[in-house]
C-alpha positions in Angstrom: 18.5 -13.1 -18.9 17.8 -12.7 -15.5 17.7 -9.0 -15.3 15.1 -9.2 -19.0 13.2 -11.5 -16.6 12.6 -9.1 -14.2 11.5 -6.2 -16.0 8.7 -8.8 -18.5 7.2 -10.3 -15.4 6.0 -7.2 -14.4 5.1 -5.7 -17.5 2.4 -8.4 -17.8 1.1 -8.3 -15.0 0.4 -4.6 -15.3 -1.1 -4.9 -18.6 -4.5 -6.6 -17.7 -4.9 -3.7 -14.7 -4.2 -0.9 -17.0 -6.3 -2.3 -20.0 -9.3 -2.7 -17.9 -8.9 0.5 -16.2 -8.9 2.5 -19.9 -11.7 0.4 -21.1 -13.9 1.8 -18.1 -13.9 5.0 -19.9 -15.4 3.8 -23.4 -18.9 4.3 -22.5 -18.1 8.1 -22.1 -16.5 8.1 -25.2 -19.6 7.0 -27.2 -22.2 9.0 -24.6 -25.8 10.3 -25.9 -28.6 12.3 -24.6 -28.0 15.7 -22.4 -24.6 16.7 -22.0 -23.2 14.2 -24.5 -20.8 16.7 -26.1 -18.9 17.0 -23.0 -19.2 13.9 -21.8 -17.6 12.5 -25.3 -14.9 15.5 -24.9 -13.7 14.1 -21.1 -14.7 10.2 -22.2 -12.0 10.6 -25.5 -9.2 12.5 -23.5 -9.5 10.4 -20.4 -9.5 7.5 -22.8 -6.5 8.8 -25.4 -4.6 9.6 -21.6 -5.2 6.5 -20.2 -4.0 4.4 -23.1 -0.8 6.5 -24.1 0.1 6.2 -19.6 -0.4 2.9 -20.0 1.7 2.1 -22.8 4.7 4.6 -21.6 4.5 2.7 -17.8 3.7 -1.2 -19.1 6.9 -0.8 -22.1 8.7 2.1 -22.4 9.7 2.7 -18.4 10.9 -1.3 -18.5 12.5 -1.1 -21.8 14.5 1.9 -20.4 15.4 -0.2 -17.4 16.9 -2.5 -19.1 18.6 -0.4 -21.1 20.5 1.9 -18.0 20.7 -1.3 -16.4 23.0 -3.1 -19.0 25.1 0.6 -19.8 25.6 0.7 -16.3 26.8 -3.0 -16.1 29.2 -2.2 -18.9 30.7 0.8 -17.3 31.2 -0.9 -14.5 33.0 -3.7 -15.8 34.9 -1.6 -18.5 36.7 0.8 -15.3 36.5 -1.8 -12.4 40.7 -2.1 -12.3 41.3 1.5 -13.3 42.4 4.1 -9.9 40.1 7.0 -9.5 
């Protein structure tokens, strides 16, 4: 419980940051006027990038954490009496 504590804490308090920081880049996604080709091209894959980092670093870097964390416990546990 403790160890799940300390990956959620942080996970939520990274959320906000990196939700506001991919929603900076909306208004490049639905530019007009001169160069609003490119600026839609760099607006969407800033956008798409920002989104899929943020989702890989708020849940899936945590959830793998945990993960390591509690095989690692295990092994220890499971060999802690046995000689090298």
């Amino acid at each position: 419980a403790r160890l799940l504590r300390g990956v959620v804490d942080p996970t939520l308090f990274l959320t906000g940051r990196f939700a506001i920081t991919a929603l900076l880049f909306v208004p490049l996604v639905w530019a007009e006027g001169a160069g609003m080709l490119s600026r839609r091209a760099v607006g969407t894959a800033v956008f798409a990038g920002m989104i899929v980092a943020s989702t890989i670093g708020v849940f899936l870097i945590p959830m793998l954490y945990d993960v390591f964390q509690t095989i690692r416990e295990w092994v220890k546990r499971r060999f802690a009496g046995q000689p090298h």
